[in-house]
C-alpha positions as CSV (number, residue, x, y, z in Angstrom):
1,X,-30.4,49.7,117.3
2,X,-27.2,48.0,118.7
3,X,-23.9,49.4,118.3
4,X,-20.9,48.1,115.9
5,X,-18.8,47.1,119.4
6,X,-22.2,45.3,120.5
7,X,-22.7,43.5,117.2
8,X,-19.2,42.5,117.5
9,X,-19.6,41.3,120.7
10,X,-22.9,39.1,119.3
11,X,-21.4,37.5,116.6
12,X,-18.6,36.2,118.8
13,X,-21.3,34.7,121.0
14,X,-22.6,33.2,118.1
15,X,-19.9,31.5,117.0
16,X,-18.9,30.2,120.8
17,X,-22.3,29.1,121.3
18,X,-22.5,27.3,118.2
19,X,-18.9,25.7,118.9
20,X,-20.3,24.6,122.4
21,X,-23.2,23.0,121.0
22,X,-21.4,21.1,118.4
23,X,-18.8,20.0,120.8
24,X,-22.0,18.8,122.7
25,X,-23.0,17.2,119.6
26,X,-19.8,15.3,119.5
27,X,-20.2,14.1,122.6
28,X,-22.8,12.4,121.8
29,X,-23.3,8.8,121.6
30,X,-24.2,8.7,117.5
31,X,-25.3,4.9,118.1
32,X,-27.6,5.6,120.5
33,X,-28.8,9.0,119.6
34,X,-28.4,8.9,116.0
35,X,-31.5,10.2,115.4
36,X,-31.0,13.4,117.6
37,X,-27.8,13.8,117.0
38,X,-28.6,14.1,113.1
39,X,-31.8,16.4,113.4
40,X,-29.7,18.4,115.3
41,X,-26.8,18.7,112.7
42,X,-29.8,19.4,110.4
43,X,-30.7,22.8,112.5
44,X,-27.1,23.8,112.7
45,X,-26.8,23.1,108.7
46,X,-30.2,25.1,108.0
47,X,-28.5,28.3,110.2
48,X,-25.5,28.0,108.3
49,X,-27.5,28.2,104.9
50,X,-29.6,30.9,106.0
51,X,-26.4,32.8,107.0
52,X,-25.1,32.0,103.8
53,X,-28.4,34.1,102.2
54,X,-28.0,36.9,104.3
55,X,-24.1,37.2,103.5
56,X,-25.5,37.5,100.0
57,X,-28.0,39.8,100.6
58,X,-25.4,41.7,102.5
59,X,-22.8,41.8,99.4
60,X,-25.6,41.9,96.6
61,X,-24.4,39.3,95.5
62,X,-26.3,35.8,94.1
63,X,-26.8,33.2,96.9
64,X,-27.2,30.6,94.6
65,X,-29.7,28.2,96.8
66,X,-32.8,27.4,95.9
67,X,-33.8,26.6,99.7
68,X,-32.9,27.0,103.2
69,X,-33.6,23.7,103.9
70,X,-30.5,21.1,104.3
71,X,-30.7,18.4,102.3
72,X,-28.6,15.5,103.7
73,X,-26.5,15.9,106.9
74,X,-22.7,17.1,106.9
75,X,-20.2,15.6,109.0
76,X,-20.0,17.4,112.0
77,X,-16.2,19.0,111.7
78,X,-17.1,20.0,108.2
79,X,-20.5,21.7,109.4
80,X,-18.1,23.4,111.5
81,X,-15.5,24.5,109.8
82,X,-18.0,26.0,107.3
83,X,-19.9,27.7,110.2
84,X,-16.6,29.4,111.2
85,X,-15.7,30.4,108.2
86,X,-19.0,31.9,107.3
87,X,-19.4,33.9,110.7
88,X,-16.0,34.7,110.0
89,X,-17.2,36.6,107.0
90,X,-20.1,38.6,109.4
91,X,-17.1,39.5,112.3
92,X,-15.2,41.1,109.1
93,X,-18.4,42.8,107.7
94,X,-18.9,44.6,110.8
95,X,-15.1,45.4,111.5
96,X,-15.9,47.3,107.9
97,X,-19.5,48.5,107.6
98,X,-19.9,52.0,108.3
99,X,-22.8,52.9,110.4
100,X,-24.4,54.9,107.7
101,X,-24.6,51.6,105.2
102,X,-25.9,49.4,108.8
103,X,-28.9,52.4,108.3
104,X,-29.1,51.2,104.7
105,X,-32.3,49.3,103.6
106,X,-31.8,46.6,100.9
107,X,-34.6,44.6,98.8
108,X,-34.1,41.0,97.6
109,X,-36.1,37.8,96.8
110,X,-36.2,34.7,100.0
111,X,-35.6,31.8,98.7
112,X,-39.5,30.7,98.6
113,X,-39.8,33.8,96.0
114,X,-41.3,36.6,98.5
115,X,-39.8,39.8,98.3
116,X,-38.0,41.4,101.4
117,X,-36.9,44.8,102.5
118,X,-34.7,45.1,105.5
119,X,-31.9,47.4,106.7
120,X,-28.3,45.7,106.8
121,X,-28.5,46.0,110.8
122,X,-32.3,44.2,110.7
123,X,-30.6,40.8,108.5
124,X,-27.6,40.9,110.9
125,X,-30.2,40.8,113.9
126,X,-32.5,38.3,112.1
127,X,-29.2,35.7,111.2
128,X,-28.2,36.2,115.5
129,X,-32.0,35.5,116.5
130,X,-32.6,32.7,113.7
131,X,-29.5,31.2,114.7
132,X,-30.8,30.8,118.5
133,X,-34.1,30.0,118.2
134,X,-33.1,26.8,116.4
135,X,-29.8,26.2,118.5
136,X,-32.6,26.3,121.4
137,X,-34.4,24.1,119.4
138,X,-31.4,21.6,119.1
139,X,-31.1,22.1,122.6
140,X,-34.2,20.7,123.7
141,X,-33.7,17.4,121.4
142,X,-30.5,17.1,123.2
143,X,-32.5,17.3,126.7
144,X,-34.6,15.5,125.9
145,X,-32.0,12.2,124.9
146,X,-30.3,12.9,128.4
147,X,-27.5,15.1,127.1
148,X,-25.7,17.4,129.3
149,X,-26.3,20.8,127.2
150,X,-23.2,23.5,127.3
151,X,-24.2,26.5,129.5
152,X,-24.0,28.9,126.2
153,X,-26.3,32.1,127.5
154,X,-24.6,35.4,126.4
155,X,-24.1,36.3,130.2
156,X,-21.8,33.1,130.3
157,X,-19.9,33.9,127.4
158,X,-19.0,37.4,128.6
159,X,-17.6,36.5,131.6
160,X,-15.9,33.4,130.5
161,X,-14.4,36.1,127.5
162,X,-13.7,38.4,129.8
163,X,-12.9,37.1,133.6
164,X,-12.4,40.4,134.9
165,X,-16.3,41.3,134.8
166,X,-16.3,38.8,138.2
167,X,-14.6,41.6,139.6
168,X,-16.4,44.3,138.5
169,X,-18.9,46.7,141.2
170,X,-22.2,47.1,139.8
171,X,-22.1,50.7,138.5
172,X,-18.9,50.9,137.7
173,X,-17.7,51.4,134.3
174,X,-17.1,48.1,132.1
175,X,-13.7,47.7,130.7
């Protein structure tokens, strides 16, 4: 399983790529490409809920939905000033979680009534690959209206974090 420093390192990603995409977003022409532009905001709304779940899970504490689906559509700037505050909360949970509790294995309901059993290092893998399959999926309605989609891969974001990787020799040490 991934390290703290790697999670770290993911959940930065995540909020950069989500920032990119939403800047995209904004880009776009909303009389035109209303319709795209809003599903996409849906996607990026339904991650933020399902983040807001996990979080729970991850304090055992209440969630308080009664769906992951979004109902309605945000405004984009307040979509993303709850998306950064909520992945805010995950970059402080794992600048505190002890690997021993990542190990940990928690039970709790989804939000359709099944039960679920996952460690604390499976839910923060399962809110970084939910998160991408459907800002993939937002990426392809963008495409497909003729956007220009943000270059947001993971190898992109570490060497626009980190310039001096350009320099780097393969099998040298990173820094």
């Amino acid at each position: 399983m991934p390290s703290r420093s790697l999670l770290q390192r993911l959940f930065a990603y995540r909020r950069w790529a989500d920032n990119e995409l939403l800047a995209c977003l904004e880009g776009l022409d909303a009389q035109a490409h209303g319709a795209t532009r809003d599903a996409s905001l849906h996607l990026v709304h339904h991650n933020h809920l399902v983040d807001r779940v996990f979080a729970a899970h991850l304090d055992g504490e209440p969630h308080g939905l009664a769906s992951v689906s979004a109902t309605g559509t945000l405004a984009l700037h307040e979509l993303r000033d709850r998306n950064d505050t909520c992945l805010a909360w995950y970059e402080r949970y794992i600048d505190a979680v002890s690997p021993e509790a990542l190990a940990e294995t928690l039970s709790f309901v989804f939000t359709d009534g099944d039960t679920g059993c996952m460690s604390r290092e499976e839910m923060l893998l399962h809110v970084l690959t939910h998160s991408s399959y459907h800002r993939g999926e937002a990426g392809r309605l963008l495409a497909a209206a003729g956007a220009e989609l943000p270059w947001d891969t993971f190898a992109v974001f570490l060497h626009r974090s980190e310039p001096a990787r350009r320099n780097l020799r393969a099998g040298a040490p990173a820094r």
